[in-house]
Jmol script that loads the backbone (N, CA, C; Angstrom):
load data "model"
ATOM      1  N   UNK A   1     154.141 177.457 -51.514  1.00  0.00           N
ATOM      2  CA  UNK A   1     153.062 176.661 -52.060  1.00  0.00           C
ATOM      3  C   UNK A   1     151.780 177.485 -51.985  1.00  0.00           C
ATOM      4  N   UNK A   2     150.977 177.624 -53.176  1.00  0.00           N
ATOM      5  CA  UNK A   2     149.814 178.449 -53.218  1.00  0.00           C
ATOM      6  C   UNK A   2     149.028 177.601 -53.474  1.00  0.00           C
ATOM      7  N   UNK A   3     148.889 176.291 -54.728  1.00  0.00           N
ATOM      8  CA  UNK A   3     147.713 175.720 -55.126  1.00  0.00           C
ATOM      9  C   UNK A   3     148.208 174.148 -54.359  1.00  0.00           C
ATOM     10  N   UNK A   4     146.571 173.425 -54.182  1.00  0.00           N
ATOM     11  CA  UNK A   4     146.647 172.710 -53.937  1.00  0.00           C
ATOM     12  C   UNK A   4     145.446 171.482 -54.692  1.00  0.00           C
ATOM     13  N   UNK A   5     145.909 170.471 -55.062  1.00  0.00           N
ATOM     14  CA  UNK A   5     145.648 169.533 -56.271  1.00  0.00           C
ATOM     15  C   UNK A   5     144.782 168.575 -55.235  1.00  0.00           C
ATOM     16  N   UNK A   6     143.321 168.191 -55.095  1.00  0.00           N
ATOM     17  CA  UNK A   6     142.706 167.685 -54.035  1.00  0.00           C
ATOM     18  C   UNK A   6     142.373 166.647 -54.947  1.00  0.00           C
ATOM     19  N   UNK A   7     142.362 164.956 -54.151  1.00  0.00           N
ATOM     20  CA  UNK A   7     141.535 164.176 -54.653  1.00  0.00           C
ATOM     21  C   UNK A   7     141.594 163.254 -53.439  1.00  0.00           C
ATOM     22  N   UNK A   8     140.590 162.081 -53.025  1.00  0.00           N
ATOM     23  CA  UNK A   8     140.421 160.963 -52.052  1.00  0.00           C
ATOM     24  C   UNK A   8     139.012 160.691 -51.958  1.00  0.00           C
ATOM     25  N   UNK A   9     138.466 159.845 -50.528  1.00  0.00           N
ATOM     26  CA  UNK A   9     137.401 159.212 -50.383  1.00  0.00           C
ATOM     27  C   UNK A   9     137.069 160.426 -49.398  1.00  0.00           C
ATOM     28  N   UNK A  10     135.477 160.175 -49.395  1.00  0.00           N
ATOM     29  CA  UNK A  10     134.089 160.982 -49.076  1.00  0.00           C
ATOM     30  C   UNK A  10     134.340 162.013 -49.152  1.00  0.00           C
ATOM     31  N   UNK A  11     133.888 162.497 -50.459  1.00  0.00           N
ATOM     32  CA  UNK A  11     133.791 163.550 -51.140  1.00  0.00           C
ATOM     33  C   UNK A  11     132.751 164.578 -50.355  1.00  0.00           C
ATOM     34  N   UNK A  12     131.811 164.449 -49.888  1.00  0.00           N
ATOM     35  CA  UNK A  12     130.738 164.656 -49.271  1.00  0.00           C
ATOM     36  C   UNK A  12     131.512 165.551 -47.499  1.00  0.00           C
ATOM     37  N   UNK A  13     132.334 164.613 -47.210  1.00  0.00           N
ATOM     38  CA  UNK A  13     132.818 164.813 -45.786  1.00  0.00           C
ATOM     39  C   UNK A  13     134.347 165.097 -45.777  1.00  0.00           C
ATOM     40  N   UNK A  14     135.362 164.333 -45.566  1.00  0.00           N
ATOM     41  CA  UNK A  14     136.479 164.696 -45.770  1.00  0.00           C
ATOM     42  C   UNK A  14     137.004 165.724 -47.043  1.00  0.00           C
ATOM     43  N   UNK A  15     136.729 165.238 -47.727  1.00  0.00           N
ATOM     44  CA  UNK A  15     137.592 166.482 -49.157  1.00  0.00           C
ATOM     45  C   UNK A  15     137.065 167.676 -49.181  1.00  0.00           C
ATOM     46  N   UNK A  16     135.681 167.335 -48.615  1.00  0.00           N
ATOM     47  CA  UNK A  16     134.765 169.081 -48.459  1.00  0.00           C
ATOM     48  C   UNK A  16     135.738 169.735 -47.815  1.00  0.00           C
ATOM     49  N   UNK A  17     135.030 169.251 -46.543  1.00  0.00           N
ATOM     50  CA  UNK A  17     135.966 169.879 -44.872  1.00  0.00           C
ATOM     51  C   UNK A  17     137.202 170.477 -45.007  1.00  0.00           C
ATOM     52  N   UNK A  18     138.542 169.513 -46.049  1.00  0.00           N
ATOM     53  CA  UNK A  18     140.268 169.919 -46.386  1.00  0.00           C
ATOM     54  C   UNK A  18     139.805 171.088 -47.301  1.00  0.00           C
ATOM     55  N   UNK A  19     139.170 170.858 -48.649  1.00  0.00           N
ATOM     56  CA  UNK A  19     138.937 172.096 -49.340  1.00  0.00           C
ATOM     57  C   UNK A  19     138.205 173.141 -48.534  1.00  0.00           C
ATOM     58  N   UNK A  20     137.435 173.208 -48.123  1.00  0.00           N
ATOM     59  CA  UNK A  20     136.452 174.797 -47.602  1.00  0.00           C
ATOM     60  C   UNK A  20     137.667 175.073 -46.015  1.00  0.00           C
ATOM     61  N   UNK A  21     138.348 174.275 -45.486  1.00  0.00           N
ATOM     62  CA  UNK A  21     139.469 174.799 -44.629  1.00  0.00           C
ATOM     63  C   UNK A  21     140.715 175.354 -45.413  1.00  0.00           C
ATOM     64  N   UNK A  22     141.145 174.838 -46.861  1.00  0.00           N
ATOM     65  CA  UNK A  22     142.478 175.006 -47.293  1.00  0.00           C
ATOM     66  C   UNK A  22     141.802 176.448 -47.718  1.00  0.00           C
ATOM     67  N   UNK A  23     140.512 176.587 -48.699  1.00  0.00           N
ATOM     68  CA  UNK A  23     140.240 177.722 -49.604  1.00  0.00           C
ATOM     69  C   UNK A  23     140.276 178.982 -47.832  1.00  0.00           C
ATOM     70  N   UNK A  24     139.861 178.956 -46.768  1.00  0.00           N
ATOM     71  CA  UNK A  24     140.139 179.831 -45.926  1.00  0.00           C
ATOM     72  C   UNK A  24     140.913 180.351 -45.614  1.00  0.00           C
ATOM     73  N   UNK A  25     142.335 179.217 -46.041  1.00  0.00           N
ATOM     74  CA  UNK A  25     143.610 179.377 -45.873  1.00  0.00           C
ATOM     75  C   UNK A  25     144.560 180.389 -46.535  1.00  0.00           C
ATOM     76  N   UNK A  26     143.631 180.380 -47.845  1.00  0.00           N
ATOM     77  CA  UNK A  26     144.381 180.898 -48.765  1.00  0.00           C
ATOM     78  C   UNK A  26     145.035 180.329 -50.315  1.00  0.00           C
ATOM     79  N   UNK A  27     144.714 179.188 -49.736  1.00  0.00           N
ATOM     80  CA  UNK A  27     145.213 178.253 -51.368  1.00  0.00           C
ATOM     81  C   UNK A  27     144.157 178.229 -52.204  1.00  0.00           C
ATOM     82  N   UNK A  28     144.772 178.051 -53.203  1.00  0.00           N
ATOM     83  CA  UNK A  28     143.974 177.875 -54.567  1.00  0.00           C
ATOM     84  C   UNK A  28     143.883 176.217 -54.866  1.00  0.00           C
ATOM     85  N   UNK A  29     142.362 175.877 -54.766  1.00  0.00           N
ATOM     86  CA  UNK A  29     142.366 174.136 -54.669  1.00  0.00           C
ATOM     87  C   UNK A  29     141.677 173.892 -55.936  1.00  0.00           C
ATOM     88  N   UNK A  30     142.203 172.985 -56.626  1.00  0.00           N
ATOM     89  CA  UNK A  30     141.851 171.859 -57.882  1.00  0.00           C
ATOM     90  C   UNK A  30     141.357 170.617 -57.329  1.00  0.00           C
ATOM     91  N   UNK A  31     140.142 170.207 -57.830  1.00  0.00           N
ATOM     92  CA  UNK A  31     139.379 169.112 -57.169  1.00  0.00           C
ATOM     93  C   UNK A  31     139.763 168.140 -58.542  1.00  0.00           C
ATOM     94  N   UNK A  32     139.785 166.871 -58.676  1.00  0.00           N
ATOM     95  CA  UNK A  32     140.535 166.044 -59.511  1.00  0.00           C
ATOM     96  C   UNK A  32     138.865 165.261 -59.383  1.00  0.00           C
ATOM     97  N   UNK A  33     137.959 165.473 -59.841  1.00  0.00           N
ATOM     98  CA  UNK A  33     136.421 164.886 -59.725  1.00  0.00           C
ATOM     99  C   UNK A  33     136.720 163.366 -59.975  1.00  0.00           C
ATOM    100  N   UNK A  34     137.571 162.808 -60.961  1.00  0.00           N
ATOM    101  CA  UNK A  34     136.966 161.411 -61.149  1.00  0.00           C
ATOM    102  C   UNK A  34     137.889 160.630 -60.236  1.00  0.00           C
ATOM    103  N   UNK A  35     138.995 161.365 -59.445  1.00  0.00           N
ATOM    104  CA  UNK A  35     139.848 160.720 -58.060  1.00  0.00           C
ATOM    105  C   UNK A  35     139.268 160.781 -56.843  1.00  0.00           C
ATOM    106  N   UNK A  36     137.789 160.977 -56.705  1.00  0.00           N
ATOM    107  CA  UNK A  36     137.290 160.825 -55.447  1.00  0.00           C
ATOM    108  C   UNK A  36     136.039 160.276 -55.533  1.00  0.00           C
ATOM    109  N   UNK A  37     135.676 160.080 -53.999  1.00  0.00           N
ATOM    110  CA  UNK A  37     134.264 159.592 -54.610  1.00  0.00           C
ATOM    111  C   UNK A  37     133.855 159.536 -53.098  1.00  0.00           C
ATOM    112  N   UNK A  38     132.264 159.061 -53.133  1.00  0.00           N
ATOM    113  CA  UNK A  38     131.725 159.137 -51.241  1.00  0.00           C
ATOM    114  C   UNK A  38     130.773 157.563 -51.490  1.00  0.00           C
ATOM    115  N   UNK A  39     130.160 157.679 -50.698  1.00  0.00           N
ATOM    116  CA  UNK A  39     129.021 156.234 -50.375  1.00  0.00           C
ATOM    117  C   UNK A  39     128.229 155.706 -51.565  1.00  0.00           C
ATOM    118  N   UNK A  40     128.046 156.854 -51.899  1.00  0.00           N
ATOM    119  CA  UNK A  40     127.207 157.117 -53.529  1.00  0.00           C
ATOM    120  C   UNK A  40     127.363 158.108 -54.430  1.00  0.00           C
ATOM    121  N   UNK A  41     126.807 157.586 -55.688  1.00  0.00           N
ATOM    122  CA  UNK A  41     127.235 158.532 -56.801  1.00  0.00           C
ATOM    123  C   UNK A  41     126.210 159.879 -56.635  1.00  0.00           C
ATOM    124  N   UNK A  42     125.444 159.544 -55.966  1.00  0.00           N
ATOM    125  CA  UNK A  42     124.376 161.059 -55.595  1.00  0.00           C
ATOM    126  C   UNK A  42     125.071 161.829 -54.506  1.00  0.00           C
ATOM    127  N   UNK A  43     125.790 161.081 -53.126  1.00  0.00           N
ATOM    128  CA  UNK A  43     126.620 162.203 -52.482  1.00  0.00           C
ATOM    129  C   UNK A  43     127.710 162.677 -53.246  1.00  0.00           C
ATOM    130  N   UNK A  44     128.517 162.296 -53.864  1.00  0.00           N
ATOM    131  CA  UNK A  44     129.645 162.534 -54.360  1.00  0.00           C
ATOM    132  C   UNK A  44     129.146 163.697 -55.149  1.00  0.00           C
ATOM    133  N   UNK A  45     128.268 163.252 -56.320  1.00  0.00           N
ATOM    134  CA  UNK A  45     127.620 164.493 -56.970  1.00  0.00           C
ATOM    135  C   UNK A  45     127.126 165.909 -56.027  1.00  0.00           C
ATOM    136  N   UNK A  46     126.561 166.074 -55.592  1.00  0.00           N
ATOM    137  CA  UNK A  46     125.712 166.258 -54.349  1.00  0.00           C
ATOM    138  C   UNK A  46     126.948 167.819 -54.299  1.00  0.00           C
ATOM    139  N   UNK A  47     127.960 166.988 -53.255  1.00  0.00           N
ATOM    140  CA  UNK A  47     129.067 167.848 -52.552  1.00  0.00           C
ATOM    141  C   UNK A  47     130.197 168.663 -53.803  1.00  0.00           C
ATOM    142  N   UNK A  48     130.217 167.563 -54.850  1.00  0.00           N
ATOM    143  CA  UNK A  48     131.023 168.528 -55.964  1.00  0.00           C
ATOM    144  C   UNK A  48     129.918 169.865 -56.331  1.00  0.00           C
ATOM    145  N   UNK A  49     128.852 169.479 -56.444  1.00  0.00           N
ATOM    146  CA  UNK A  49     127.866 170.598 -56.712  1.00  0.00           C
ATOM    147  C   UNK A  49     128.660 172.234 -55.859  1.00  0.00           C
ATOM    148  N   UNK A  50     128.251 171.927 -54.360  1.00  0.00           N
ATOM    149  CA  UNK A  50     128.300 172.435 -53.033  1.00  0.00           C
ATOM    150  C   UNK A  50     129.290 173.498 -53.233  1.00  0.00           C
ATOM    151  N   UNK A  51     131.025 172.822 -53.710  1.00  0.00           N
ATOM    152  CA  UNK A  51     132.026 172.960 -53.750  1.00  0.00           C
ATOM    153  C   UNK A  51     132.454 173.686 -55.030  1.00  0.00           C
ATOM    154  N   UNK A  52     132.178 173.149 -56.294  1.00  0.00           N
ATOM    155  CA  UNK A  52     132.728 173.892 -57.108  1.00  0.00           C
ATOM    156  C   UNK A  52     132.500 175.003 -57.792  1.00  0.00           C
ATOM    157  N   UNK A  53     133.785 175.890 -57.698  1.00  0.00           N
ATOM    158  CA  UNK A  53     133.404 177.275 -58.461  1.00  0.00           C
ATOM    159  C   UNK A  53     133.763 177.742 -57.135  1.00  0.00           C
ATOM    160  N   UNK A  54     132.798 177.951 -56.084  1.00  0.00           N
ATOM    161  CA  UNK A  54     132.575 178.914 -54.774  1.00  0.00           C
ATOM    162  C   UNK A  54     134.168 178.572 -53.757  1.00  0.00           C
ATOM    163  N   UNK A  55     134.350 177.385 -53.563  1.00  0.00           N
ATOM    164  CA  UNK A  55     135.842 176.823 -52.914  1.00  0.00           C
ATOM    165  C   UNK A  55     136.403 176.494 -54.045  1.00  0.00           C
ATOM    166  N   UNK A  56     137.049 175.891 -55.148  1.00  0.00           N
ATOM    167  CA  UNK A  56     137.379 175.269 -56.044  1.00  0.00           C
ATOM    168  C   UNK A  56     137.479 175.232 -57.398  1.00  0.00           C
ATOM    169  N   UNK A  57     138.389 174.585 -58.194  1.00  0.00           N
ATOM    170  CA  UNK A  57     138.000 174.780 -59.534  1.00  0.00           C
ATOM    171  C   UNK A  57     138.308 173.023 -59.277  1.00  0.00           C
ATOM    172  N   UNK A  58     137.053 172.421 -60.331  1.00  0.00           N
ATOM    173  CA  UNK A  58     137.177 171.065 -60.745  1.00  0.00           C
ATOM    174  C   UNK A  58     137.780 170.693 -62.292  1.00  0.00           C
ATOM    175  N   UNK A  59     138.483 169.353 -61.850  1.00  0.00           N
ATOM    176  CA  UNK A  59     138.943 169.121 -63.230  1.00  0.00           C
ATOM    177  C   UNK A  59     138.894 167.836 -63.130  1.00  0.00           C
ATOM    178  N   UNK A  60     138.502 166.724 -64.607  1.00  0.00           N
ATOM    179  CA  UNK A  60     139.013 165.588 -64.630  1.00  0.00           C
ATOM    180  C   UNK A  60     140.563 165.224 -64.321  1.00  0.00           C
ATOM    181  N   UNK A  61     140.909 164.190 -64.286  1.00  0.00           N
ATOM    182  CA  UNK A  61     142.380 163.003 -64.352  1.00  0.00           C
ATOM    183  C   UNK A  61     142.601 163.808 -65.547  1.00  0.00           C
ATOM    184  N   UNK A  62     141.802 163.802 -66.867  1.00  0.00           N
ATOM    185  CA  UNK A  62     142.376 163.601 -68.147  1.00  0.00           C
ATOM    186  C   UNK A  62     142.863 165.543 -68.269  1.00  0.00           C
ATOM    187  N   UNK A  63     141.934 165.989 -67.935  1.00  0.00           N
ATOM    188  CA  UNK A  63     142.425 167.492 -67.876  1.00  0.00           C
ATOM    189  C   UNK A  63     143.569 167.953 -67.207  1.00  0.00           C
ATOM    190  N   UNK A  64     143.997 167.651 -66.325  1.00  0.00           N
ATOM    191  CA  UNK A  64     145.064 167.871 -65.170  1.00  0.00           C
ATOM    192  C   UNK A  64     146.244 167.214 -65.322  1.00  0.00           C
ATOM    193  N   UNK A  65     146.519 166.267 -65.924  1.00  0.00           N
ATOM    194  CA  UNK A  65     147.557 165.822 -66.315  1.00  0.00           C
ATOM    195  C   UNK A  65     148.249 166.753 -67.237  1.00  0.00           C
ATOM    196  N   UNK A  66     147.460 166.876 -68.537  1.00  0.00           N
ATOM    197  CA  UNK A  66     148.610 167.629 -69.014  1.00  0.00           C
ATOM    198  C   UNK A  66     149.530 169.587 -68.512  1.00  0.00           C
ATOM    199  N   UNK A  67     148.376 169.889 -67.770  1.00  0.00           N
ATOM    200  CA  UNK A  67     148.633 170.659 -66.838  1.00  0.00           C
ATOM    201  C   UNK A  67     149.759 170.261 -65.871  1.00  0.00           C
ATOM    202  N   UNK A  68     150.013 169.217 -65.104  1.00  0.00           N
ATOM    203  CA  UNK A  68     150.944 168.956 -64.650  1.00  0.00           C
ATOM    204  C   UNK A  68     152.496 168.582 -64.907  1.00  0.00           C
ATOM    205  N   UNK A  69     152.312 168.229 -66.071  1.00  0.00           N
ATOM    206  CA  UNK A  69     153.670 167.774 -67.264  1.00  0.00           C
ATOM    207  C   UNK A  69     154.244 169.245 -67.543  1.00  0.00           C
ATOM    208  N   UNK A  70     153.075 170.456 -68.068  1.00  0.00           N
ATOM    209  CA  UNK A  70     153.625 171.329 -67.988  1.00  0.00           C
ATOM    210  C   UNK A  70     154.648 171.952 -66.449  1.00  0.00           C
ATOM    211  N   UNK A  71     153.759 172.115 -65.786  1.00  0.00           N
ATOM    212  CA  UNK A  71     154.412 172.340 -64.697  1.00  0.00           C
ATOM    213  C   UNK A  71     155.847 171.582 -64.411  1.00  0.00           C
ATOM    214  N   UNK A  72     155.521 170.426 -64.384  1.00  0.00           N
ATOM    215  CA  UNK A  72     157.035 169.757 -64.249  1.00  0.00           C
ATOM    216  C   UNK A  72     157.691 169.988 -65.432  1.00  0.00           C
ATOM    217  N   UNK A  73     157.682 170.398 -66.624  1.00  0.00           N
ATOM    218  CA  UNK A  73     158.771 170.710 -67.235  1.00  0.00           C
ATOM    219  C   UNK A  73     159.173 171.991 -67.175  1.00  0.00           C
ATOM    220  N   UNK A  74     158.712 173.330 -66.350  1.00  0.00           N
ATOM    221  CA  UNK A  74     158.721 174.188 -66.134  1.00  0.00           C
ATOM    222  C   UNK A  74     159.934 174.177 -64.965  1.00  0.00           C
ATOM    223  N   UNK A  75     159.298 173.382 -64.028  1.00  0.00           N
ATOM    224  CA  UNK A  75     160.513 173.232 -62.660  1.00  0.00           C
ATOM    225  C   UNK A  75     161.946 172.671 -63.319  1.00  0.00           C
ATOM    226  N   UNK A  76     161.814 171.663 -64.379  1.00  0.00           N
ATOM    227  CA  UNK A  76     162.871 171.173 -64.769  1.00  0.00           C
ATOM    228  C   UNK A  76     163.651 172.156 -65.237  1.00  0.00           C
ATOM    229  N   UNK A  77     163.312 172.860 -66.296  1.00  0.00           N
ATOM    230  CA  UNK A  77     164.026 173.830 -67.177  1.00  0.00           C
ATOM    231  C   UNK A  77     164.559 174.771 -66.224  1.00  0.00           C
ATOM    232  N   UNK A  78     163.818 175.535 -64.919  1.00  0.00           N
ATOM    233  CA  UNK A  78     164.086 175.968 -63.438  1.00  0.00           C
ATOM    234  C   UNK A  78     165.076 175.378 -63.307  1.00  0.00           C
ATOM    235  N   UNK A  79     165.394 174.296 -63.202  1.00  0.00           N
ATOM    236  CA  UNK A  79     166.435 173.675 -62.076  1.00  0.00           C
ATOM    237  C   UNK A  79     167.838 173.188 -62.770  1.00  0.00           C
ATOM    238  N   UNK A  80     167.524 173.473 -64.309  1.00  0.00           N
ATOM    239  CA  UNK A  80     168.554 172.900 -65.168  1.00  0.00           C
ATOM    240  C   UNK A  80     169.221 174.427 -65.310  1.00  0.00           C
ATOM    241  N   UNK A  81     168.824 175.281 -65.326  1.00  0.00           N
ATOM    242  CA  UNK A  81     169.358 176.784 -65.566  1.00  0.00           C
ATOM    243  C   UNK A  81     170.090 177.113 -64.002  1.00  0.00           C
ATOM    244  N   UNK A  82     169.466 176.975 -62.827  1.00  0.00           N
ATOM    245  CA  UNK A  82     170.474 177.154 -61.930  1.00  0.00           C
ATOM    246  C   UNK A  82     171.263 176.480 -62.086  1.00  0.00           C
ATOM    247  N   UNK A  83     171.769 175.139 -62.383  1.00  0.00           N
ATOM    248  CA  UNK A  83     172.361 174.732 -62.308  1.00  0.00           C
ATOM    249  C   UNK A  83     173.751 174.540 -63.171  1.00  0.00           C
ATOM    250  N   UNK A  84     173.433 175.363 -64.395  1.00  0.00           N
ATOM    251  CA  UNK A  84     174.279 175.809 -65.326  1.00  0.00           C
ATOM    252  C   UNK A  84     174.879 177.711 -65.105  1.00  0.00           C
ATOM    253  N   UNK A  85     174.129 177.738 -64.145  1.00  0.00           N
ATOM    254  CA  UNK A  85     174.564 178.973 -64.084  1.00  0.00           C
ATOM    255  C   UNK A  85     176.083 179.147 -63.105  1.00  0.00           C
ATOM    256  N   UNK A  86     176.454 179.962 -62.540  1.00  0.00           N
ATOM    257  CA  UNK A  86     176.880 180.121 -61.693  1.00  0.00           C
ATOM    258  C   UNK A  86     177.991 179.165 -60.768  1.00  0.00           C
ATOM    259  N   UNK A  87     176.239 178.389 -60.034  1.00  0.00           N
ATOM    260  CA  UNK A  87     176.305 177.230 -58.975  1.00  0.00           C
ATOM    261  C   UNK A  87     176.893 176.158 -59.880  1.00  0.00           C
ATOM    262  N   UNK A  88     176.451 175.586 -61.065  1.00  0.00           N
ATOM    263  CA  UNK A  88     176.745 174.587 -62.236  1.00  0.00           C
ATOM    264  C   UNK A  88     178.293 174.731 -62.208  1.00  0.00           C
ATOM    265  N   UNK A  89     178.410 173.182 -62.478  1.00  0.00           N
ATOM    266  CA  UNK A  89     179.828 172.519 -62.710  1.00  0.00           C
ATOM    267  C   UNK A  89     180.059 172.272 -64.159  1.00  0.00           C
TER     268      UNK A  89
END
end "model"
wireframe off; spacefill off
backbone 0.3
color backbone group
C-alpha cells in the first residue's frame, strides 16, 4: 500500500495530524475535501489551505470516484487473469 484516500471530521485537527504523519511515512495522501469538515467552514477551509499541495493532493467526491472505478477495474481484470492462468480451473 503506497496511497492513501483521506476523508472524516476536524479537518483542522485530526485529518491534518493522520495526513502530515502518513505524508512522513511515506504515502501518497488524497484528501476527499467535500468528505470532511471541522467546527466551521473557515477552519475546515483554513487547514485544507495548510495541507494541500505541501502534504497532499485534494480532490472532490465527484473527482475521485471515477478514479476509483478505474482502479477497481484494474484489480478486477488483475485477479480475473490469475485466475485463468495457471492457478484457474
Amino acid at each position: 500500500m503506497q496511497n492513501v484516500i483521506m476523508t472524516g471530521f476536524y479537518t483542522d485537527q485530526c485529518v491534518s495530524a493522520s495526513v502530515r504523519d502518513l505524508t512522513d511515512l511515506g504515502y501518497r495522501v488524497s484528501l476527499v475535501d467535500d468528505a470532511m469538515g471541522a467546527m466551521s467552514p473557515e477552519r475546515h477551509q483554513n487547514a485544507l489551505q495548510s495541507i494541500r499541495k505541501l502534504y497532499a493532493n485534494s480532490e472532490s467526491t465527484e473527482e475521485i470516484l471515477p478514479r476509483l472505478d478505474q482502479i477497481a477495474a484494474k484489480l478486477t481484470k488483475k485477479k480475473r487473469g490469475w485466475l485463468s492462468g495457471r492457478h484457474g480451473r
